[in-house]
N, C-alpha and C positions, 0 to 999 in steps of 0.2 A: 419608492421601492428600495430594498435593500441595496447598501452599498458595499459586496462585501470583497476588500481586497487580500491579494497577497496566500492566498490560498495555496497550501504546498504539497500536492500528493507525492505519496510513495510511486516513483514513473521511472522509467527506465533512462538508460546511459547510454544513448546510440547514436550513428553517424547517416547522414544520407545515403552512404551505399548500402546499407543494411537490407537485403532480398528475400525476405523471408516472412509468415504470416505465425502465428501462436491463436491458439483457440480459448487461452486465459492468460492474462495481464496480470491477475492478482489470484491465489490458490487457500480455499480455506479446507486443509486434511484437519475432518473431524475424527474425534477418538472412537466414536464407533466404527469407521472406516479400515479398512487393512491397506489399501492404498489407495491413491490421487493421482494426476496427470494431466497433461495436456497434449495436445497435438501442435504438430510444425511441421510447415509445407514450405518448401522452396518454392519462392515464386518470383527467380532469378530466370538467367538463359540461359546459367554455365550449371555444373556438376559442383555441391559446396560441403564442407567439412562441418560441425557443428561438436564444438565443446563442452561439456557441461559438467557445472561443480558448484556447490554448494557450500553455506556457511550458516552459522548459530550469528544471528540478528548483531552489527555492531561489530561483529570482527573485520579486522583487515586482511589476514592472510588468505591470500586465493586459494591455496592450497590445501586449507585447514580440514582436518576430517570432524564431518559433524555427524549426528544422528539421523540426519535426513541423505537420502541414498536416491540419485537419480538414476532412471534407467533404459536403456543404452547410457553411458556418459560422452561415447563418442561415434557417430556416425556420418556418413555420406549420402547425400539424396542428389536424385538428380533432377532438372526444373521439372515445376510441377509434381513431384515426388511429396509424399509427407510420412511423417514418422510418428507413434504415438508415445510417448515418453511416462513410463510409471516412475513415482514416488513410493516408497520406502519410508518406513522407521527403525532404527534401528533398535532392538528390543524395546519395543513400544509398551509393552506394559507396564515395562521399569519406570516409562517416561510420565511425567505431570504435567499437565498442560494447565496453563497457557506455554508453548514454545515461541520462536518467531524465526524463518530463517530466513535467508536471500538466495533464491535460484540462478544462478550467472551461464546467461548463455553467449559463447564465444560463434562467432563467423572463421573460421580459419583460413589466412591469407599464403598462397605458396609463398616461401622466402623472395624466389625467383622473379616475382613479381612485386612484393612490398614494396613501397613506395610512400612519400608521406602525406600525399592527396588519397591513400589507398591503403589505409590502417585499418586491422582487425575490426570489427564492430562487437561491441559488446551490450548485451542486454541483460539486466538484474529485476526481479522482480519477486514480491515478497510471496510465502509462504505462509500462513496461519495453522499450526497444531492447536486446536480448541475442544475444549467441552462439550459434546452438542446438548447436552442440557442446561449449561448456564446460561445465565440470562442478562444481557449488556443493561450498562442505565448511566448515568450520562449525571456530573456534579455542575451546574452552570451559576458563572457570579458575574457581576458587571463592574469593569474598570470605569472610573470617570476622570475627565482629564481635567486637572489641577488647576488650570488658569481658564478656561472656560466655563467648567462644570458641567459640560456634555458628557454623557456616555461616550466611551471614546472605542472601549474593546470590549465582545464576551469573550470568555478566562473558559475554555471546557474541558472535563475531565474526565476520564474515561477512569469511573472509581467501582467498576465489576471485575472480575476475574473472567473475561472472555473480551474475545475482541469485538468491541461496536462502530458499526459501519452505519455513519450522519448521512442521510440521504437528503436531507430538507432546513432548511429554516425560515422560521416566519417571526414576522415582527408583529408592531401591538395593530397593526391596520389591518392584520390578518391577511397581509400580502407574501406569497408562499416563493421561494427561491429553491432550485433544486441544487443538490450536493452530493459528490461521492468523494467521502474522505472515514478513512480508517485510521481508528485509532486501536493503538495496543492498550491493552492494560495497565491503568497507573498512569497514561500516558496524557499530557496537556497539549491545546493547541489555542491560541489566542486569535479570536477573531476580529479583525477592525473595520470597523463604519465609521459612517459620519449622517447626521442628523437621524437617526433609526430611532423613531417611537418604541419604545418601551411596551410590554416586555417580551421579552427574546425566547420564544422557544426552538429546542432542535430535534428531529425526529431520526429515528432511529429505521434501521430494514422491515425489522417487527412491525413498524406502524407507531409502538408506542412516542409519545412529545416528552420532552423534559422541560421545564420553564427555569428560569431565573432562581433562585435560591436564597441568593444573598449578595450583598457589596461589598467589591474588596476597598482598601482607604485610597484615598483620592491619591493619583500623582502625577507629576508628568508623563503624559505616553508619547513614545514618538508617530 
C-alpha cells in the first residue's frame, strides 16, 4: 500500500481553548459569485468576541487591507449563538483570478482575564478567488534516490491557472489512497514513499487521474 508521508495541508493556527464551530475550513469564491461565506457558532458556555481580518496569500501584516472584505469583521455571540459571515471583493471585476487570501479569525480574550495558559486563539484558513471555468491538471515526475535507485518522491505541479484540489492517489497495484490537499497555481508539492510500485497517478475533484510524465535526474533525497 502507499506509504505516503509528511503530508502538509493548508490547517489552521489554534489552541485547545478555541470554543467555536465554522461550517468551512477552506473557501473557494468563484468569479461567477458576488459573494461567499461561512457560518460560526459559539459552542462555548461564556458570551465570546470574534475578530476577523484578512490578507493577499503570503503577507505578514495582520492588518493589511486586501481585496477580500469580510463581513461583520467584529461580533459577539452568545453560547450556542451563530453568525453568518459574507465575503466580499473588492472591485471584483477589476480583479483576475487566480487570487489567494488567508481569512484569520481571532477569539477575543477580556485583558482582565489574559493570562498565559489563556491566550487569544486564532484561526487562518484559506480563501480561493478562481475561474469557475478553468480547468486544474496536474505536471507529475518521479525523483529516484541516488544511492539506492528507488523512487524515492513524486515532484507534483499544479501547471493550470486555477486551483487543483488531489483527492486520491494510486500506485502501479492500483491500490487507491484518499487525499485532501490543495494546490495553488504554479504551486509544487513533493511527495515521499518508500517501495511504491510504479506508476504514480493522482486524481483530481473532477474525477479526472494525472500519471507520471517524466523523471527528474537521480539524487540524494532526504
Amino acid at each position: 500500500m502507499l506509504k505516503l508521508l509528511s503530508i502538509l495541508l493548508l490547517i489552521c493556527s489554534t489552541t485547545a481553548s478555541a470554543k467555536f464551530e465554522i461550517s468551512e475550513k477552506r473557501i473557494f469564491f468563484y468569479s461567477r459569485d458576488n459573494s461567499s461565506g461561512f457560518t460560526l457558532v459559539n459552542s462555548g458556555t461564556q458570551p465570546q468576541e470574534y475578530i476577523l481580518s484578512t490578507q493577499h496569500w503570503g503577507h505578514q501584516a495582520i492588518n493589511q487591507v486586501a481585496d477580500l472584505i469580510a463581513y461583520p469583521p467584529v461580533f459577539t455571540l452568545a453560547p450556542g449563538e451563530k453568525q453568518r459571515v459574507r465575503l466580499l471583493l473588492r472591485d471584483k471585476d477589476k480583479l483576475k483570478s487566480p487570487i489567494f487570501f488567508r481569512l484569520r479569525l481571532r477569539e477575543q480574550v477580556p485583558n482582565e482575564i489574559l493570562t498565559s495558559s489563556q491566550l487569544p486563539t486564532v484561526f487562518s484558513f484559506p480563501v480561493y478567488y478562481v475561474d469557475h471555468e478553468a480547468k486544474a491538471s496536474l505536471r507529475v515526475a518521479i525523483a529516484f534516490d541516488a544511492r539506492t535507485g528507488k523512487p524515492a518522491k513524486a515532484i507534483v505541479n499544479n501547471n493550470s491557472n486555477t486551483v487543483a484540489h488531489i483527492t486520491a492517489v494510486r500506485n502501479g497495484r492500483n491500490e487507491v489512497a484518499p487525499l485532501d490537499l490543495v494546490l495553488r497555481s504554479e504551486e509544487t508539492y513533493d511527495f515521499l514513499f518508500a517501495d511504491t510500485p510504479l506508476p504514480v497517478s493522482f486524481q483530481l475533484k473532477s474525477g479526472a487521474w494525472f500519471t507520471e510524465t517524466g523523471v527528474v535526474a537521480k539524487r540524494n533525497t532526504p
